[in-house]
C-alpha positions as CSV (number, residue, x, y, z in Angstrom):
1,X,-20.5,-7.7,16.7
2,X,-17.3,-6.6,15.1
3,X,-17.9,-2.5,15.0
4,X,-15.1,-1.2,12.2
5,X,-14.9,2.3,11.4
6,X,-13.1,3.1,7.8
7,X,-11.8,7.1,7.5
8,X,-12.3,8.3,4.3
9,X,-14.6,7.9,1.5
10,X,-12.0,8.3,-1.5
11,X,-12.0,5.5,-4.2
12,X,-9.6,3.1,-2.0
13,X,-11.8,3.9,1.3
14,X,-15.3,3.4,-0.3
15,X,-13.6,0.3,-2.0
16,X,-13.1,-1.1,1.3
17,X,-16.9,-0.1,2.8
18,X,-18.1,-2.0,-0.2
19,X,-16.1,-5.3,0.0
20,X,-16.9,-5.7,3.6
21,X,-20.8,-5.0,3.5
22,X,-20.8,-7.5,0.6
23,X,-18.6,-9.9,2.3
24,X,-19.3,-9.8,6.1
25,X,-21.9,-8.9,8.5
26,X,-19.4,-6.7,10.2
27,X,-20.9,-3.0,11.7
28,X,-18.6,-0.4,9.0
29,X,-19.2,3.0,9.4
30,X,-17.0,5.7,7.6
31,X,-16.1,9.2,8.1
32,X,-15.0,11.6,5.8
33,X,-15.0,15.3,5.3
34,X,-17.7,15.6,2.9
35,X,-21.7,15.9,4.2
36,X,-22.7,12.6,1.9
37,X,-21.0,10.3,-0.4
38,X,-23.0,8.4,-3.1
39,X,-23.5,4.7,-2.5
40,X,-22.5,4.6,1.0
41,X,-26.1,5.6,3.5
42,X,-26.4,7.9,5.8
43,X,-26.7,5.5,9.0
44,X,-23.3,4.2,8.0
45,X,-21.7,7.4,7.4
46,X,-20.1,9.9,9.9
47,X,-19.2,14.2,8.5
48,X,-16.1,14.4,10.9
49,X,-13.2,17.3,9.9
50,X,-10.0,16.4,11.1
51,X,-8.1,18.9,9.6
52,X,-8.0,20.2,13.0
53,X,-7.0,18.0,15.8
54,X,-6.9,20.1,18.5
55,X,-10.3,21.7,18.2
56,X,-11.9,18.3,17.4
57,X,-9.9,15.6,19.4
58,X,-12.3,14.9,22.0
59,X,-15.0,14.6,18.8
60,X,-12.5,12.3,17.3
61,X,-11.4,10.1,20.5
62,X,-16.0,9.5,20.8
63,X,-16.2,8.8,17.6
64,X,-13.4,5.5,17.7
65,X,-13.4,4.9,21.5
66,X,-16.2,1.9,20.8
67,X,-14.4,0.3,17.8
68,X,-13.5,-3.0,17.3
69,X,-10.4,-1.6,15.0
70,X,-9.8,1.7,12.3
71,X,-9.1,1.8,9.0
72,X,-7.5,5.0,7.9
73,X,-7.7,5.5,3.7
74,X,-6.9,9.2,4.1
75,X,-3.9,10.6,2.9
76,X,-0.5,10.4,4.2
77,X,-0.6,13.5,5.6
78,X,-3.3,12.7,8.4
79,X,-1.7,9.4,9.6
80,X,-0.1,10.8,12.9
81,X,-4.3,12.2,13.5
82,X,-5.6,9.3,13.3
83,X,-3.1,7.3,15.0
84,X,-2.5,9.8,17.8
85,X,-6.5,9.0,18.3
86,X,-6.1,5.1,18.2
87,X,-3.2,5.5,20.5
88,X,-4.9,7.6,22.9
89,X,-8.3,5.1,22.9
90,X,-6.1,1.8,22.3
91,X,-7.7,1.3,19.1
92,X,-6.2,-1.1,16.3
93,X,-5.0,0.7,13.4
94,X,-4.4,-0.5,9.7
95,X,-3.8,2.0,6.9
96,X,-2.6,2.1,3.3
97,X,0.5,4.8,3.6
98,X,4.0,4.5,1.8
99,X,4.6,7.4,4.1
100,X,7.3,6.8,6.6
101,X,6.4,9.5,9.0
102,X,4.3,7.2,11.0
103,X,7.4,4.8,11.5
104,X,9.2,7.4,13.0
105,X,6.9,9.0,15.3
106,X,6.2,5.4,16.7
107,X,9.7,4.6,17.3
108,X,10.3,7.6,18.9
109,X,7.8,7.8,21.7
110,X,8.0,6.3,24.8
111,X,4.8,4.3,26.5
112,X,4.2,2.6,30.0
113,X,2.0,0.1,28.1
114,X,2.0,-1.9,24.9
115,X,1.2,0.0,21.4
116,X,-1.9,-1.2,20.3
117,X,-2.0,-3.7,17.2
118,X,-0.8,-1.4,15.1
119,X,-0.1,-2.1,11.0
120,X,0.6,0.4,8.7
121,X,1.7,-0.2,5.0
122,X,-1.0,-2.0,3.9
123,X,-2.6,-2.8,1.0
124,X,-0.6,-3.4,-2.7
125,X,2.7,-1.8,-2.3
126,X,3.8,-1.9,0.6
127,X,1.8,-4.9,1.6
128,X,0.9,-7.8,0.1
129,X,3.8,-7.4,-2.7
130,X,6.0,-8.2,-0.1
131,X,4.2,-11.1,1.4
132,X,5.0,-12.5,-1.7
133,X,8.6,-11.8,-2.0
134,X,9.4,-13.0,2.1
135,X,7.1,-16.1,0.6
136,X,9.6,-16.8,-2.4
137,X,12.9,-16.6,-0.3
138,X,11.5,-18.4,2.5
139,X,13.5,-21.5,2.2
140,X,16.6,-19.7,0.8
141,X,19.6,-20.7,2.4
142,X,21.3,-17.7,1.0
143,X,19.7,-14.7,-1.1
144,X,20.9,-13.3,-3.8
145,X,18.3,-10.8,-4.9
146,X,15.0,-9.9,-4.6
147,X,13.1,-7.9,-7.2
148,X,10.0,-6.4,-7.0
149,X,8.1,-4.9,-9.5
150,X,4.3,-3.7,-9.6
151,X,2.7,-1.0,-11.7
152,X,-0.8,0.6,-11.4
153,X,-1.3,1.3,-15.2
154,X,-4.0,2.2,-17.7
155,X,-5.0,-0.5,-20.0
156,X,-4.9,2.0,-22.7
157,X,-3.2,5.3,-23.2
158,X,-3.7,8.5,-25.2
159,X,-1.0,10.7,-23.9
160,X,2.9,11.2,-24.2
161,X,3.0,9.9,-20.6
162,X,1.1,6.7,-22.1
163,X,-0.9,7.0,-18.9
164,X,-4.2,8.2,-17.6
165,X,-4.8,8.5,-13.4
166,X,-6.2,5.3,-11.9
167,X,-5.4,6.2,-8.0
168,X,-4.7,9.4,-6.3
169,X,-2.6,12.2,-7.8
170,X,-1.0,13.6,-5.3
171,X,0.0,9.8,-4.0
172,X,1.6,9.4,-7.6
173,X,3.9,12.6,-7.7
174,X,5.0,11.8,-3.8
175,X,6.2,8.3,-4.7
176,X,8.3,10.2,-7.6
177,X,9.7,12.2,-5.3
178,X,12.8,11.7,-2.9
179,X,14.7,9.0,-2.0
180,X,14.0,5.2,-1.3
181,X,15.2,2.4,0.4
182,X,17.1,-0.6,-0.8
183,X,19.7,-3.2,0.1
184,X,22.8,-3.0,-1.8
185,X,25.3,-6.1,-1.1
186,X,23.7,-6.8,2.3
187,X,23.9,-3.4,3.0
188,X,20.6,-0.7,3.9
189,X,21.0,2.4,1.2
190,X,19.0,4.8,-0.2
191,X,18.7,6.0,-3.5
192,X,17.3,8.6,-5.6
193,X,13.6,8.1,-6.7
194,X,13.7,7.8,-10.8
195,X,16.5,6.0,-11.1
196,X,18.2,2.8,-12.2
197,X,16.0,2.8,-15.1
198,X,15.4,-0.9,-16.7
199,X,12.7,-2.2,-19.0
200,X,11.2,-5.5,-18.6
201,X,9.3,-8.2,-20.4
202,X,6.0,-9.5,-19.1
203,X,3.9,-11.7,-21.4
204,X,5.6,-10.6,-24.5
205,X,5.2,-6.6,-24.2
206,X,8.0,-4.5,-22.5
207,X,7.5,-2.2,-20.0
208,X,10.2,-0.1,-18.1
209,X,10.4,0.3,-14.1
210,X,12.6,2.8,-11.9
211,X,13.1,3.5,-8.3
212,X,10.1,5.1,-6.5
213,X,9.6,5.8,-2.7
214,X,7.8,3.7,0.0
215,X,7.1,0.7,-2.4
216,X,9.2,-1.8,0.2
217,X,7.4,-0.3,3.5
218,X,9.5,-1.8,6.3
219,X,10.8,-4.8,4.2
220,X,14.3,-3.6,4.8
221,X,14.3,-3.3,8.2
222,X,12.5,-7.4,8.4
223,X,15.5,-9.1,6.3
224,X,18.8,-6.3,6.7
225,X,19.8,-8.3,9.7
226,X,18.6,-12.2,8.3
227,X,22.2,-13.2,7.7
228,X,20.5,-15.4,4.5
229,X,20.9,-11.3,3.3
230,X,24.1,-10.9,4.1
231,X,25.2,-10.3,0.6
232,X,21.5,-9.9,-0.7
233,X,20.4,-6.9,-3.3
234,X,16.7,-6.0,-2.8
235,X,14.3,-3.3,-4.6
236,X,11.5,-2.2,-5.3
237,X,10.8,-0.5,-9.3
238,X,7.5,0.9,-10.4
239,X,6.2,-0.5,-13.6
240,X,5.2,1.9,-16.4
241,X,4.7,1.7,-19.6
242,X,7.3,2.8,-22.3
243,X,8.4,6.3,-22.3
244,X,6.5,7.8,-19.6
245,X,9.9,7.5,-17.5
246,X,11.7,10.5,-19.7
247,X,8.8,13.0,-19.6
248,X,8.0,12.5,-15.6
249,X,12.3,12.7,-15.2
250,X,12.1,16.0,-17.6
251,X,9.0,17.9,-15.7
252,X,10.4,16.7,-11.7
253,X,14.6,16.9,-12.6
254,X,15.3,19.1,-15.7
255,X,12.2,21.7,-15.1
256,X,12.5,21.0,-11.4
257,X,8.5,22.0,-11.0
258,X,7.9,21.8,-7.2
259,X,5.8,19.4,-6.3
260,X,2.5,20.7,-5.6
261,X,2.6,22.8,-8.4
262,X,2.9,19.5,-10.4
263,X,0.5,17.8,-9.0
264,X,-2.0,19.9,-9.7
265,X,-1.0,20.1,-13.7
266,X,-1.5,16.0,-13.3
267,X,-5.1,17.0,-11.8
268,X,-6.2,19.3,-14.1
269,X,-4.1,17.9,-17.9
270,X,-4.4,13.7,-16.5
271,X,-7.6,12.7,-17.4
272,X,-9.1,9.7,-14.9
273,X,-9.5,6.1,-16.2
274,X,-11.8,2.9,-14.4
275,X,-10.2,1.0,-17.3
276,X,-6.9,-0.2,-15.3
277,X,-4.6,-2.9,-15.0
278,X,-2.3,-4.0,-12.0
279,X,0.7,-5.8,-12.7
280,X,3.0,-7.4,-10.0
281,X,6.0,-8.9,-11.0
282,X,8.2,-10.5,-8.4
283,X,11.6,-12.5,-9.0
284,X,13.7,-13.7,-6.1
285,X,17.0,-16.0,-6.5
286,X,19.4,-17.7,-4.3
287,X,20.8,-20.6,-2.7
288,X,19.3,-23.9,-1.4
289,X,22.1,-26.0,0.0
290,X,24.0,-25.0,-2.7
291,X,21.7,-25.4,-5.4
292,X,21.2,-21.9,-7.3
293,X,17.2,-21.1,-7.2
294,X,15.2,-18.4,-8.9
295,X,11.3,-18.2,-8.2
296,X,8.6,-15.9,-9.6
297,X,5.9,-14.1,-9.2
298,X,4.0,-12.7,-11.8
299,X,-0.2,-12.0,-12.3
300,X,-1.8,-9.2,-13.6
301,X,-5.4,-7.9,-12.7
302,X,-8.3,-6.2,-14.1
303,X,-11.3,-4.3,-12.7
304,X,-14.5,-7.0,-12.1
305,X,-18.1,-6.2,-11.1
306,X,-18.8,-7.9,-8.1
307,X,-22.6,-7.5,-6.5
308,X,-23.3,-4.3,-9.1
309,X,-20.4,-2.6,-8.2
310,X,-17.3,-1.6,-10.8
311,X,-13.9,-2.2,-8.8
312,X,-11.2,-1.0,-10.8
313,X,-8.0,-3.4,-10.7
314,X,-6.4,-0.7,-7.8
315,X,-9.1,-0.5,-5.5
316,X,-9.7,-4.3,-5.4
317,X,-5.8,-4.9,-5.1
318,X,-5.7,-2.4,-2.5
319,X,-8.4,-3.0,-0.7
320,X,-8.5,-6.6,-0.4
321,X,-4.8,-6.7,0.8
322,X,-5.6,-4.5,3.7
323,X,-9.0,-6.7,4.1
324,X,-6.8,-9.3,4.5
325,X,-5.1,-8.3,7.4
326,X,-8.0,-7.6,9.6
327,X,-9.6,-10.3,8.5
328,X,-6.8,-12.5,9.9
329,X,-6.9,-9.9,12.8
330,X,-10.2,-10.7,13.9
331,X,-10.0,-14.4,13.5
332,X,-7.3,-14.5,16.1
333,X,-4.3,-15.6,13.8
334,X,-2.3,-12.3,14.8
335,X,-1.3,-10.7,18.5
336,X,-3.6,-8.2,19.6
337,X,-0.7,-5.8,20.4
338,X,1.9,-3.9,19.0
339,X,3.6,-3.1,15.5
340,X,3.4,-5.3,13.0
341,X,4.5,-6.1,9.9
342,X,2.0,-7.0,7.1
343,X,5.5,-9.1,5.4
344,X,6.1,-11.4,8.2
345,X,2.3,-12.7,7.7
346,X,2.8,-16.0,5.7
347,X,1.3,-16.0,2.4
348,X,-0.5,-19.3,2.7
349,X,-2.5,-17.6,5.7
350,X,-3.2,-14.9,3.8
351,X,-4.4,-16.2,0.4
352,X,-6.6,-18.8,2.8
353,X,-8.8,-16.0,3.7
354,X,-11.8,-14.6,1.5
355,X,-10.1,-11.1,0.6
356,X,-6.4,-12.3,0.2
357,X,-7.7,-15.4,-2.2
358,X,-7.7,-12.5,-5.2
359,X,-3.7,-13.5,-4.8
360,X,-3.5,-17.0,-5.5
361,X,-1.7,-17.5,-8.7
């Protein structure tokens, strides 16, 4: 029996409990701060604090040491606990973070034996959006560009930032803030988040996109040195809807409000929505022998009820691009060691399984 243990119970987390008791006759538990959490029962639910590694490591290391794999769905900022765990047990580890912290700590430390399977940058974006787009250019002889676009948006809006909070807060300001990779004539660069502003059309209604962070994961570092890139520009632009672009650029740039401070105004002024809409938009052109080729990507999707439960469009995009992963994982069709990266999965492997179908276009 497959035993897979899920930290935290947020939206994306429970999202992920639910698919795979519906889906599977895995063994899920989940652990999260809080003492209960409606919908998921108590003989599948562990109260662990982590905020405190130290103190509660050798709790921690018991608690994953007879796991199949983890799923961490905290936030960004407890990645290097839970991994420092997996590590220490040789746990597999998948998680959800646009955080590049993680990257560096594992490139940076030094270890007699293999990493684990380890695959972070799961989920939407990073994760299966870029599946897609190494799927587009895969017969390219040469690239020219690759464009990637996805937006987590309301389906309706009531505010002068014509949008209401479908996912985390605090994960929306950070992607807003600092700098993010791209390639620029062949070349790795970074560049400020916000900017590069462009609108697009999509079905007839026009939305804009800029530069946010963490949208391309590790992408960068899979194609800088395919020589197909050599003179290749690749991106990654959030999708929002008109006009919320200049009011986010006027509160983080011309009020400079720090960040935390920010977030919690979004918290507290944002109200939530279940009413959401995902939209990935993908466009990748180059050269075939010669012959000039653009391909596309483009589906948008919409919360469903599956089995009683609401999934809004995020958590089931989300979710089920992780899902798809370990469920690939566990059938055998990926090494059982060391980092991976969810792009250099091959799309037709990964909409063959039950979660990653939801991508078929």
């Amino acid at each position: 029996m497959n035993k897979l243990l899920i930290f935290g119970a947020g939206s994306i987390g429970s999202a992920v409990y639910h698919l795979l008791k519906d889906r599977t006759a895995y063994d899920v538990t989940v652990a999260d701060i809080r003492g209960s959490v409606e919908g998921i029962p108590a003989e599948d639910y562990t109260q662990i604090d982590i905020r405190h590694p130290g103190r509660n490591s050798s709790t921690l290391g018991q608690l994953i040491s007879d796991k199949t794999l983890v799923i961490n769905a905290l936030p960004y900022t407890e990645n290097l606990v839970i991994y420092s765990a997996c590590l220490k047990e040789n746990i597999p580890y998948f998680d959800f973070s646009e955080d590049s912290e993680l990257n560096d700590f594992i490139h940076n430390i030094d270890l007699e034996k293999p990493l684990p399977f380890t695959m972070p940058h799961c989920g939407l974006a990073p994760g299966m959006s870029t599946v897609i787009a190494n799927n587009l250019t895969h017969d390219y002889t040469e690239v020219d560009d690759v464009k990637i676009r996805v937006g987590a948006l309301s389906q309706n809006a009531t505010n002068k930032l014509k949008y209401h909070l479908t996912w985390s807060a605090d994960g929306l300001i950070n992607e807003y803030c600092g700098t993010c990779k791209v390639i620029r004539n062949g070349w790795a660069d970074e560049v400020q988040t916000l900017t590069d502003y462009e609108t697009l059309l999509i079905d007839g209604t026009e939305y804009e996109a800029f530069n946010t962070s963490g949208g391309l994961g590790s992408f960068v570092d899979t194609v800088i040195n395919d020589p197909r890139y050599s003179k290749a520009d690749v991106n990654y632009k959030t999708i929002r809807r008109l006009g919320h672009h200049d009011y986010i650029d006027f509160l983080m740039n011309d009020l400079k409000i720090p960040k935390n401070d920010l977030i919690k105004m979004i918290k507290h002024g944002v109200s939530r929505t279940t009413r959401d809409c995902v939209i990935i938009f993908i466009t990748a052109s180059g050269q075939i022998d010669g012959t000039h080729k653009e391909r596309m990507y483009k589906k948008i999707f919409y919360p469903e009820k599956l089995n009683g439960r609401w999934f809004t469009a995020i958590e089931l995009t989300t979710a089920s691009g992780l899902l798809t992963m370990v469920e690939l994982f566990l059938q055998n069709k990926l090494s059982n060691y060391g980092y991976h990266k969810q792009e250099d999965v091959k799309l037709s492997e990964a909409v063959n399984t039950k979660f990653g179908s939801l991508y078929t276009m």
